[in-house]
N, C-alpha and C positions, 0 to 999 in steps of 0.2 A: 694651601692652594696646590692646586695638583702641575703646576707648570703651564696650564693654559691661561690661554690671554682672553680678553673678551674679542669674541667676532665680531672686524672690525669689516675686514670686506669680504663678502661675498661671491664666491665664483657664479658666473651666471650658467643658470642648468642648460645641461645639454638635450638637441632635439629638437622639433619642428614644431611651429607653429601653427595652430589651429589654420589660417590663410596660407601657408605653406600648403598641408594637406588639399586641401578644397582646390589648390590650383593644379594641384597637380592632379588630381583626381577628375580634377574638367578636364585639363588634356587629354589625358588617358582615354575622356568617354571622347572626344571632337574627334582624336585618331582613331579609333574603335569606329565613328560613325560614317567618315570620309572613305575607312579602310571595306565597310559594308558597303556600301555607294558602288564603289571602285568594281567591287568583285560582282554585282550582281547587276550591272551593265547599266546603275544609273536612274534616273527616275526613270525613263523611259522601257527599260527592262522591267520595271516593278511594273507599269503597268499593262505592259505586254503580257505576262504571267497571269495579270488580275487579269482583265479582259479575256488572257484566252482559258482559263481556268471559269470563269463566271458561262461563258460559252457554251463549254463542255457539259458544266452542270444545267444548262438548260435546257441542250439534247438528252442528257438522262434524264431529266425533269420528261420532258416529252415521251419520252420512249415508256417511260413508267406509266405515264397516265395514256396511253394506248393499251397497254397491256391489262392494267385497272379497269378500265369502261368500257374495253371488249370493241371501241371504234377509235378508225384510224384517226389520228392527232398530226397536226403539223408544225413547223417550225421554220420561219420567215425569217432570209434576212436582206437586208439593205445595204450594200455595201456601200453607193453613193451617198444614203443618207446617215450611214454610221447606226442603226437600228436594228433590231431584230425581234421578233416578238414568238410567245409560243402558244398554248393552254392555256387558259383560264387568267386572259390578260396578263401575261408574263412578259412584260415588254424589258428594253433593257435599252443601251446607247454603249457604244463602244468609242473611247477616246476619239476625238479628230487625227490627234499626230499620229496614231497609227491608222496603215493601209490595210485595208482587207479585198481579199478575193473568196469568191465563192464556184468551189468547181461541183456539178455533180446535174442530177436533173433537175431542169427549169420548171417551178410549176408555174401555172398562168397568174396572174396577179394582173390586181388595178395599176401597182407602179412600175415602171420600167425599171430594167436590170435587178428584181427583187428577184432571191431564188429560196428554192425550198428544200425540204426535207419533209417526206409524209414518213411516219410511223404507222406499221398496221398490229394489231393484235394480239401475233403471232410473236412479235419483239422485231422483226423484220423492220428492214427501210426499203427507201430509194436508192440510200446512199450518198454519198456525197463529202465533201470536205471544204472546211472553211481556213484560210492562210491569215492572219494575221501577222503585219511587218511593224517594228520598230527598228530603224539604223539600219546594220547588219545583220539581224538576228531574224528569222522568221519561226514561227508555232506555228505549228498544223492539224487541227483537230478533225478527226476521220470518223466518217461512219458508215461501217460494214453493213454492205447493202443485204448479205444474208441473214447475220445475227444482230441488226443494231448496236453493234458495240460500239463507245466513243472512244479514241484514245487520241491522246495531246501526247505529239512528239514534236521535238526541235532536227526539222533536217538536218543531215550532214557529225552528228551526235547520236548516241547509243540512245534510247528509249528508256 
């Protein structure tokens, strides 16, 4: 016999445990998630973004199909009722918990305080600009009454 005994015990192996890993690994994602939350101001902030991002694309939606059809196209919105609609039934509803304002030329409408935005052909508007608030934060999507352009900035912040 070579001087060895029979193994009688065991060291227990070293290292983590299958439920080790996994819990540590859900922390990781719950901080990672609280820590996105935090930075990006919140539910409320996401859908401030969404809202005023879906907005934006609805004015180029507009502005496009003006340009396409060769006649002016409009774009409605409701600020009391939280609505907006464009083209070719492109309706939409923007959050309650955020506030909206609409500055720019009033077209006539059947509902009070509805304002507009006409597109002509040319790519041209009215112009006009729409504020959406959440909290502190306000977006403001612009449109250049010469060139139709839309652009979403956050006052008080670089562009």
């Amino acid at each position: 016999m070579c001087g060895r005994g029979p193994v009688s015990g065991r060291r227990p192996a070293r290292g983590f445990t299958l439920i080790e890993v996994l819990v540590v690994i859900a922390l990781i994602a719950l901080i990672g998630t609280f820590t996105a939350v935090a930075m990006t101001g919140g539910l409320q902030g996401i859908r401030l973004r969404a809202a005023s991002k879906e907005v934006a694309s609805q004015l180029r939606y507009t502005r496009a199909q003006a340009i396409a059809s060769g006649r002016p196209q409009r774009f409605a919105i409701n600020p009391s009722g939280h609505v907006y609609s464009g083209p070719g039934r492109r309706n939409g509803r923007i959050p309650e918990q955020l506030g909206i304002r609409f500055y720019g030329a009033r077209q006539a409408s059947a509902q009070a305080g509805e304002g507009g935005i006409m597109f002509y052909p040319d790519g041209a508007s009215t112009g006009g600009s729409v504020e959406l608030r959440a909290a502190q934060v306000t977006r403001k999507i612009t449109v250049s009454w010469l060139t139709g352009e839309v652009r979403v900035t956050t006052p008080g912040s670089t562009p």
